[in-house]
N, C-alpha and C positions, 0 to 999 in steps of 0.2 A: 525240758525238751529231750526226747531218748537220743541216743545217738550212738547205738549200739552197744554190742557187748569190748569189741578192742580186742577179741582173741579168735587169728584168722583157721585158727582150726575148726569153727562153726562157719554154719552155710550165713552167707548172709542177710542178716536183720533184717525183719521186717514189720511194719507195724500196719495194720487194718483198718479199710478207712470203710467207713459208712457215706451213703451215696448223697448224703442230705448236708445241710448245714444246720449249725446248731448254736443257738442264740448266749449272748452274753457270752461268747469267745469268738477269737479270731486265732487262726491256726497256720502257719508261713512256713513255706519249702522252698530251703537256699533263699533265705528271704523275701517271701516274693509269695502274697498272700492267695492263700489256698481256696477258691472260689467255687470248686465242687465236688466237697465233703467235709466230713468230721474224722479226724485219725482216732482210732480208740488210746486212753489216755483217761487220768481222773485223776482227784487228791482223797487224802485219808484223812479221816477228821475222825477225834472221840465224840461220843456221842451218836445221837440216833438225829442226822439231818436228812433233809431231801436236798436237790439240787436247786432248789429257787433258793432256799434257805440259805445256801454257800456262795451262787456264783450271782452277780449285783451287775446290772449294765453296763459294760464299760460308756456306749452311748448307745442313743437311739438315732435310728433310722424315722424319719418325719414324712409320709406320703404327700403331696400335693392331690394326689388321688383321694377322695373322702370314702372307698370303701374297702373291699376284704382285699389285702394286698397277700395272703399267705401263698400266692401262687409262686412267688419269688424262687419258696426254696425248693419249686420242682424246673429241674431242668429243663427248659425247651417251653416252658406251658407260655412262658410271655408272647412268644412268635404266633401263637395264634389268633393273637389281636389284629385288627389292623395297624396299619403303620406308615411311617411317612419314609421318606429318601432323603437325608439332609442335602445330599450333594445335588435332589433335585430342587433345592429350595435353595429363595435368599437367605433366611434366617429364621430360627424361631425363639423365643420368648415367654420369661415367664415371670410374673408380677404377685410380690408377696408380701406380706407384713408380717415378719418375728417380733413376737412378744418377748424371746429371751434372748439373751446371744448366741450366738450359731456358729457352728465353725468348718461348715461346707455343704457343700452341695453334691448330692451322691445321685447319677445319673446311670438310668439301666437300658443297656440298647444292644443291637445283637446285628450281625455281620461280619465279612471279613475286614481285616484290622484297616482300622482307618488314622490317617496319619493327619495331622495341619489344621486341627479344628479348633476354633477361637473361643473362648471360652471367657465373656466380660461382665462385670459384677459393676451396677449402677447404683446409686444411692437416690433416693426417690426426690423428685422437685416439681411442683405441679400437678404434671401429668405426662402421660407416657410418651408422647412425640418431643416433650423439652429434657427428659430424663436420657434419655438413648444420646442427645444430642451432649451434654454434659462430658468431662472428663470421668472415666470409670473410675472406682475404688479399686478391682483386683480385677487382672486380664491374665490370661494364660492359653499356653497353645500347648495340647496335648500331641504327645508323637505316638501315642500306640492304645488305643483305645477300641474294641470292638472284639467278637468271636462267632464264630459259626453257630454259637447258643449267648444266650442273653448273658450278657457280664455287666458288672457296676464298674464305670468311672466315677472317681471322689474328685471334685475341684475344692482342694483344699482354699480355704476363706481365710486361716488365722482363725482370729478370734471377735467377729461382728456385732457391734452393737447391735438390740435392738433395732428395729423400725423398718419400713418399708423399700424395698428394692425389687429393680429390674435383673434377672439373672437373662443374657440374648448368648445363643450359642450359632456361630455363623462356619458353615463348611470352608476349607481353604479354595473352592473351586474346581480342585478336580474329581472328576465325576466318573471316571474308569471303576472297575466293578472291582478292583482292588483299594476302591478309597469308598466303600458302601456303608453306610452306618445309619440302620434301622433305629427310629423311635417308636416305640408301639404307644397306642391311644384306646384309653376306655372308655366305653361308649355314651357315660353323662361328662354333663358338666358338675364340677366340685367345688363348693361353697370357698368363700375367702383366700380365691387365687382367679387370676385370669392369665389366659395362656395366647401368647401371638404367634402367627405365621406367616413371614413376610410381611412384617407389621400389621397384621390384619387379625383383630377381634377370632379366637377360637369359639364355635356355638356348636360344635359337637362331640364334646368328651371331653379327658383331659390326659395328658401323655404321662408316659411313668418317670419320674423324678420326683426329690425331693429334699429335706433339710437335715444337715449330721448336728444333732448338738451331742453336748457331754450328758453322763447320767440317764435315766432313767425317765422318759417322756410319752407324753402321748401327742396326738395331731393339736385337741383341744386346749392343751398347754402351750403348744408354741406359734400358731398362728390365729391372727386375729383379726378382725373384720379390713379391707380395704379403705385406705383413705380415698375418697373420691377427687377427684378434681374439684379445683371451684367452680362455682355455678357464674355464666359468663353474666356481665355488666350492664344493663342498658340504662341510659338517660332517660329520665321519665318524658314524657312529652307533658307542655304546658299550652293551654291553651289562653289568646290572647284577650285580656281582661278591659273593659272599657269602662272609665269614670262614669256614675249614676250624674245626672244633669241635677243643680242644685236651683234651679232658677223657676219663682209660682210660674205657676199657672196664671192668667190672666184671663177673666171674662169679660166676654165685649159687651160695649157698651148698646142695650137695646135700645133705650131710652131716645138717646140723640145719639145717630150714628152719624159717621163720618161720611160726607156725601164727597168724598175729592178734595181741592184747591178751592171752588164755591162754594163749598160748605164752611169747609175753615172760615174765610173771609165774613161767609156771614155772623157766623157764632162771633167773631173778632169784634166787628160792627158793634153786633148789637152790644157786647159787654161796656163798648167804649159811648154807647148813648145812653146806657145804662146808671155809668159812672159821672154821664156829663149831667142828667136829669138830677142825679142825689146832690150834684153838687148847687144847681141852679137854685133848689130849693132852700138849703141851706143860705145862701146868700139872700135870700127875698127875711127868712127869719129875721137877720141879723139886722137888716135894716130896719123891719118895726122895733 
């Protein structure tokens, strides 16, 4: 880091900054990271390298957006998006699943500096109205976040396992045009994230934020499909079953039908003259 020559008989030092930012460094004035430009500056190395060959990710920046994010490193281009007003909203929300560990969340929004914004990291359970209601993993309230041009907040995380989480970021309430803090929104929606507002399903675009891991990363590498909720429950309906009857059939009798109580009586009769005749004759036998 230069920091002069140390001899006040020269005009004072100074070093040239380019208007851009420049990938795989991070560059800090009075410590306090340098967010628009590059100071000229380099190393000496033998041999014949280029600069991809020298300088290795410290980490990657993760879009939740699925497409060309290179607008970042021109100043001012994010403001011509649309955008929302956090201080006019309850809350917004954003629902992800890291495949690797992660270790924040790097949010780019623009306005004057906005103070008292709640910033809560849920661990995934179910689905999104039992997740929110859960004690957080990490909360944090930012005191100075925002600029008159698009600036990144980092919500440092530590160090996140894998897996699915709600990141909800909720304004402190006041709404004065000195607590303003612009999220700008791109005009689809982008695969394996959903984004809430005032808990309500986003279905047009997706807002600029996204995930810091360490190393070297692409989007396809650290996010990965949504766990769904489960599918709700129902009892099957059964409908009610009735015993087959086990008892014949029976055909009536054509023959000699049942005429009543005088029928019976007759059929009675006659069996009992019937049985009295077999007998009478049998006795006449016995006597010859």
């Amino acid at each position: 880091m230069y920091e002069g020559t140390g001899d006040t008989s020269y005009d004072d030092a100074r070093i040239w900054r380019f208007m851009t930012l420049s990938k795989n460094i991070e560059q800090y004035l009075d410590d306090t990271w340098v967010h628009n430009g590059t100071f000229e500056g380099g190393l000496l190395i033998e041999g014949d390298y280029s600069r991809d060959d020298v300088f290795k990710a410290l980490e990657s920046y993760i879009p939740f957006y699925d497409g060309d994010i290179s607008f970042i490193n021109d100043r001012g281009a994010l403001s011509e998006y649309p955008w929302i007003r956090l201080a006019d909203e309850e809350s917004f929300a954003v629902l992800f699943n890291a495949k690797i560990p992660f270790k924040g969340i790097q949010v780019y929004a623009d306005g004057p500096t906005s103070s008292g914004n709640y910033y809560i990291l849920y661990k995934w359970d179910t689905d999104y109205e039992t997740t929110i209601s859960k004690a957080p993993v990490l909360s944090e309230v930012t005191n100075n976040f925002g600029g008159f041009f698009h600036e990144k907040y980092v919500f440092e995380a530590g160090e996140q396992e894998p897996g699915q989480y709600v990141l909800k970021l909720v304004h402190n309430g006041n709404a004065d045009a000195t607590h303003k803090l612009n999220l700008h929104r791109h005009g689809n929606v982008s695969e394996n994230v959903e984004m809430y507002l005032n808990d309500e399903l986003v279905t047009d675009g997706t807002y600029e934020l996204g995930l810091l891991v360490d190393g070297e990363s692409s989007r396809a590498d650290v996010l990965g499909e949504l766990i769904p909720p489960p599918e709700p429950t129902t009892e099957p309906t059964t409908e009610p079953t009735t015993e087959p009857t086990t008892e014949p059939a029976t055909e009536p009798d054509t023959e000699n039908p049942p005429t009543g109580d005088d029928g019976f009586g007759f059929v009675t009769v006659l069996s009992f003259a019937t049985a009295a005749a077999v007998l009478y004759k049998k006795r006449k036998i016995l006597k010859i």
